[in-house]
C-alpha positions as CSV (number, residue, x, y, z in Angstrom):
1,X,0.0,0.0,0.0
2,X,2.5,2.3,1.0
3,X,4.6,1.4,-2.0
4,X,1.2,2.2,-4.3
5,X,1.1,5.6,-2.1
6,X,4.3,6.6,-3.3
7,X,4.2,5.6,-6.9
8,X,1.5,8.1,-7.4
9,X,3.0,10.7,-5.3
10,X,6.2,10.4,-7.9
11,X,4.3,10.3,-11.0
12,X,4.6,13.1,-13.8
13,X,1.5,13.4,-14.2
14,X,0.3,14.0,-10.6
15,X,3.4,16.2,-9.9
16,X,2.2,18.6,-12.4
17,X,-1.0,18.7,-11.5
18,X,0.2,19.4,-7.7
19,X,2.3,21.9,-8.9
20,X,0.0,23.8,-10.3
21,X,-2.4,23.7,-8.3
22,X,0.1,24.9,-5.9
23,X,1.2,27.3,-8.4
24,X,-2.9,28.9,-8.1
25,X,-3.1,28.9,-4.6
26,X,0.4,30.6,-4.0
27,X,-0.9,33.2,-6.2
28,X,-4.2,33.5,-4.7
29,X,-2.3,33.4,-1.2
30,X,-0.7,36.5,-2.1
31,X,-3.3,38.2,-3.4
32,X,-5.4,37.6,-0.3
33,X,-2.2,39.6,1.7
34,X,-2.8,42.8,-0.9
35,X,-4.4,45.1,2.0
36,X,-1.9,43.9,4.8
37,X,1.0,44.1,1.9
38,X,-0.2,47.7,1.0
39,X,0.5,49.1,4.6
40,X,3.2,47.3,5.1
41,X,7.2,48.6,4.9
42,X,9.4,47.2,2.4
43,X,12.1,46.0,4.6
44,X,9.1,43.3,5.8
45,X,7.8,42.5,2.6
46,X,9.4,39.0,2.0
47,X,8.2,38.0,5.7
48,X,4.3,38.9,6.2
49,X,2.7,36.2,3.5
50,X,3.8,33.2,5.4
51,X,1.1,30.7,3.8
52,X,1.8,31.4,0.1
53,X,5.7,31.5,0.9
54,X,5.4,28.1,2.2
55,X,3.5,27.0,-1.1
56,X,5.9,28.6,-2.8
57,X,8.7,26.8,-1.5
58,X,7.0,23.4,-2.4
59,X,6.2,24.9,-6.1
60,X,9.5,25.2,-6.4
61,X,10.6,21.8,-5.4
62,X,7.8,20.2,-7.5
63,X,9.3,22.3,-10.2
64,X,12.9,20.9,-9.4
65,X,11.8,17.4,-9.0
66,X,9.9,17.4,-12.8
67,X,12.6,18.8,-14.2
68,X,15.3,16.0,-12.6
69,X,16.9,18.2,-10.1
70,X,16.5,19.8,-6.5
71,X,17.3,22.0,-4.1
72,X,17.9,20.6,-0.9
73,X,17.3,24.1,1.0
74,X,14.3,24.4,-0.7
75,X,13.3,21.2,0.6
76,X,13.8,21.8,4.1
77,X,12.1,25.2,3.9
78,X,9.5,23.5,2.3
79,X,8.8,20.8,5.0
80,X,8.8,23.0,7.6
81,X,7.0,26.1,6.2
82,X,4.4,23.8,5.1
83,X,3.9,22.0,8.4
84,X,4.0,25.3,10.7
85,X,2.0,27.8,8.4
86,X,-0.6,25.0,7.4
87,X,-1.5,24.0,11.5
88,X,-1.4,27.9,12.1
89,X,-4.0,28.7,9.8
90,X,-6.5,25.9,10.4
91,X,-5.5,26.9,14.2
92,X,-6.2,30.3,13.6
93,X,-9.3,30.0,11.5
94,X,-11.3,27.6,13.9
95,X,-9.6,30.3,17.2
96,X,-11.5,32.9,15.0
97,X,-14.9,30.9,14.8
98,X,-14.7,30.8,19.1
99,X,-14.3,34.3,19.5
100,X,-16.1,36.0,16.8
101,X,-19.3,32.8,16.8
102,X,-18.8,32.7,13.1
103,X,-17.4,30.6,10.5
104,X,-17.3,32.1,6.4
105,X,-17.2,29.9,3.5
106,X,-13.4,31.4,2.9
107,X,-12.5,30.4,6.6
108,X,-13.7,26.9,5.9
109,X,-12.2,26.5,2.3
110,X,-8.6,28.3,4.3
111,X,-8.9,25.6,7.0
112,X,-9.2,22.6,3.7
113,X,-6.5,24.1,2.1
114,X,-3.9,24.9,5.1
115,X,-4.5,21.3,6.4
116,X,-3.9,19.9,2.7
117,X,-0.5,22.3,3.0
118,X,0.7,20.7,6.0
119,X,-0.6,16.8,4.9
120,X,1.5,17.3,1.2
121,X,4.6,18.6,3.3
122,X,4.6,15.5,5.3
123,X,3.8,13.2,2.3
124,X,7.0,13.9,0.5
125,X,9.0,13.4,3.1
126,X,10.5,9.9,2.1
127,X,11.5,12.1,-1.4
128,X,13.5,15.0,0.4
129,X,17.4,14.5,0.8
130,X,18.4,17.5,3.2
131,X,21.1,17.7,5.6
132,X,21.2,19.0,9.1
133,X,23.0,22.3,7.6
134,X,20.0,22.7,5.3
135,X,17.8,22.3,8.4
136,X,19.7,24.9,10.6
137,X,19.6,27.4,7.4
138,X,15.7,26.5,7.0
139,X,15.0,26.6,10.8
140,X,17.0,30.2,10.9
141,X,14.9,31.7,8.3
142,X,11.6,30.0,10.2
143,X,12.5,31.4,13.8
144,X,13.1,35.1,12.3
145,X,10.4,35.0,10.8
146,X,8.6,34.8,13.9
147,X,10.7,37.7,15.4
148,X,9.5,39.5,11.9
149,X,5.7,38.8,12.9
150,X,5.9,39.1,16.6
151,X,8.3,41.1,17.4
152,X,8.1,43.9,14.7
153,X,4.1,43.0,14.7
154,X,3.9,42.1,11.0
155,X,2.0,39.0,11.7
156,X,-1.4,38.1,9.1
157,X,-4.3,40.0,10.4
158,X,-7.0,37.9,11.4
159,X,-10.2,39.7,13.2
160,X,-9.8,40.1,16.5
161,X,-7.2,37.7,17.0
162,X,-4.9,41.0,17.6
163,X,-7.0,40.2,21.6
164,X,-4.7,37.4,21.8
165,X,-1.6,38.0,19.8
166,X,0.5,37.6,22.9
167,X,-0.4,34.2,22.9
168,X,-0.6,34.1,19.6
169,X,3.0,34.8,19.1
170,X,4.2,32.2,22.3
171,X,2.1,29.2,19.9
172,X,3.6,30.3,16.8
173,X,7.3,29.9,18.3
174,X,6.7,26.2,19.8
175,X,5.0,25.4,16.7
176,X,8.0,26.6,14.7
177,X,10.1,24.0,17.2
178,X,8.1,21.1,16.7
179,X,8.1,21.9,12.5
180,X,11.6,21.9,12.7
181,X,11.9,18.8,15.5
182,X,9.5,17.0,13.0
183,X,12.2,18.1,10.0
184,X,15.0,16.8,12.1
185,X,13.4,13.4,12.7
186,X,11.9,12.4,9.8
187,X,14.6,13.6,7.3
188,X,18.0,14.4,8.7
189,X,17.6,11.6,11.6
190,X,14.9,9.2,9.8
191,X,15.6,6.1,7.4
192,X,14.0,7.8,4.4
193,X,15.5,7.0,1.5
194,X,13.2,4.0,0.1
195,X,14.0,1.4,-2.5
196,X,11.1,1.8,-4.7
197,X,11.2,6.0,-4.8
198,X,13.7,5.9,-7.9
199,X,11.5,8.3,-10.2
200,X,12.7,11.2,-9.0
201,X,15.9,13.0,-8.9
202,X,18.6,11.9,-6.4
């Protein structure tokens, strides 16, 4: 079964249609950050649409991967941008239905679409091939990006979330730990590199 997983998961044809479908929600990730974007300084820019810089990342290894290479930074980045940014949304969207008593049809198709994020990250793991200096570059870029949001108070605007963004900001750093604990354990630590994942680049 797990062999028939990953045969699919390796296929041309389903890589391109992941990547672009990636490739459409990146773009409508950014586009949903316009109004914060607008207000925002340019020395921030790169750091306030977390979602749709995650996707990115992955685009960009699905990219890599159809056309017979990779980038192993991008790969780490990927897995744990993915992971983090996908939990925080659905986290966040279903922490905005509690407070404000209502869910919208764009909060419900965010929290589909964040937990697919974080499920695709994990799913590829078995393909990625980073080390642990890849990690530390990945997890330095991760952890600043938190100091970006919740420090310098860039963070996605959700509501009234801003009530809680003390809290907020304290479950956004642990949740950067585990993504890059979970990095650490299944790639740099874990026995990934199985027999039957030959159709893609090494």
């Amino acid at each position: 079964m797990k062999e028939y997983i990953y045969t699919i998961l390796g296929n041309r044809t389903f890589l391109w249609l992941l990547f672009f479908t990636n490739l459409l929600g990146t773009i409508y990730g950014y586009i949903w950050y316009i109004p914060q974007l607008e207000i925002t300084k340019p020395v921030f820019l790169p750091f306030v649409p977390d979602s749709p810089t995650a996707s990115l990342f992955f685009t960009i290894v699905l990219f890599l991967y159809l056309m017979g290479k990779r980038s192993k930074i991008m790969e780490a980045l990927a897995l744990i941008t993915l992971f983090k940014y996908g939990i925080w949304a659905v986290v966040m969207n279903v922490l905005t239905w509690q407070v404000t008593g209502f869910i919208s049809l764009q909060a419900w198709m965010l929290i589909l679409s964040h937990a697919a994020m974080a499920l695709q990250g994990l799913l590829y793991v078995p393909y990625y091939r980073f080390s642990a200096w890849h990690l530390i570059l990945a997890a330095i870029w991760t952890l600043h990006n938190d100091v970006i949001d919740y420090v310098f108070m860039q963070y996605p605007i959700y509501s009234r979330l801003e009530e809680y963004i003390l809290q907020i900001g304290y479950f956004t750093f642990w949740l950067s730990i585990v993504s890059v604990g979970i990095a650490y354990w299944l790639v740099v630590r874990g026995d990934r590199h199985l027999r039957y994942l030959k159709n893609l680049p090494s």
